[in-house]
N, C-alpha and C positions, 0 to 999 in steps of 0.2 A: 453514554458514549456511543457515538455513529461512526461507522466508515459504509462511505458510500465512493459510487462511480461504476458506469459500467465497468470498466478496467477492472475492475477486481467479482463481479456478477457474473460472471460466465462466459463466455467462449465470442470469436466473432473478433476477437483483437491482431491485427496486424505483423508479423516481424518488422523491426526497425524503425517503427512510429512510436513516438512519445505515448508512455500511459499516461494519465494522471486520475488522480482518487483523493478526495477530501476525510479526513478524521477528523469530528468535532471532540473534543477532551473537556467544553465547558460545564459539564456537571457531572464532572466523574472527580472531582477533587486535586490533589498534588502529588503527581505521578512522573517517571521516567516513560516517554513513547519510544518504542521501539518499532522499527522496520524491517524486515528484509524479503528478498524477492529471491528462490533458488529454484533453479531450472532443473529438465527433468535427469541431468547428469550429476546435480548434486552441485553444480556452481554458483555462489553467490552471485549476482546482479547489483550494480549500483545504483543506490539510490537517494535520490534528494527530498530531502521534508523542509519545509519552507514556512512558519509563520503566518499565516493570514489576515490576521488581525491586526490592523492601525492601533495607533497609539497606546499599545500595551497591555488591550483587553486580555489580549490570548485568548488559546484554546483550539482553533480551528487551524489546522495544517492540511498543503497541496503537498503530495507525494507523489514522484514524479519516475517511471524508470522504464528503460528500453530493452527490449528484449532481442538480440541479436539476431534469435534463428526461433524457424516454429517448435512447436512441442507444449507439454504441457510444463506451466509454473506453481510453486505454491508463492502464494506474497501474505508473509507472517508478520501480522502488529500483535505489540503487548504492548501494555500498559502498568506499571509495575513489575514488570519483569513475568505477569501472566496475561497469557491468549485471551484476544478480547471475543466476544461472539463471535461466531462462525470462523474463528481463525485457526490454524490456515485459510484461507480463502484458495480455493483452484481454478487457474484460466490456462484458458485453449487460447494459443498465439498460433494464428495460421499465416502460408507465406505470402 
């Protein structure tokens, strides 16, 4: 199981610009993915996970969310309902 993109690799990301960050899920077996993106006030962030895969293969999701104001985020995937490496993940959103 991968999650990659700079958006989730460290610092240097924008307020109000679109993230986005790939999770590949094809050899990690049959799992619940989870998302979420919380600022450093303790606010959830919305975010959108989208399918990538044509014709049904699955596995590869675009995860997409915008950070209103600078500060630092965490943006937490699980898989199974547990942290996948490195997660949390922490990024510096500057203005």
């Amino acid at each position: 199981m991968t999650v990659q993109g700079k958006r989730v690799e460290g610092e240097g990301v924008v307020a109000n610009e679109r993230a986005t960050f790939t999770v590949d899920t094809r050899h990690a077996g049959t799992a619940e993915l989870g998302v979420t993106v919380v600022n450093d006030c303790g606010e959830t962030l919305d975010v959108s996970v989208t399918e990538c895969e044509p014709r049904g293969v699955g596995g590869v999701y675009e995860c997409a969310y915008t950070a209103p104001s600078a500060g630092r985020h965490h943006v937490i995937v699980t898989y199974g309902h547990v942290n996948v490496k490195h997660s949390p993940f922490k990024v510096c959103w500057l203005n």
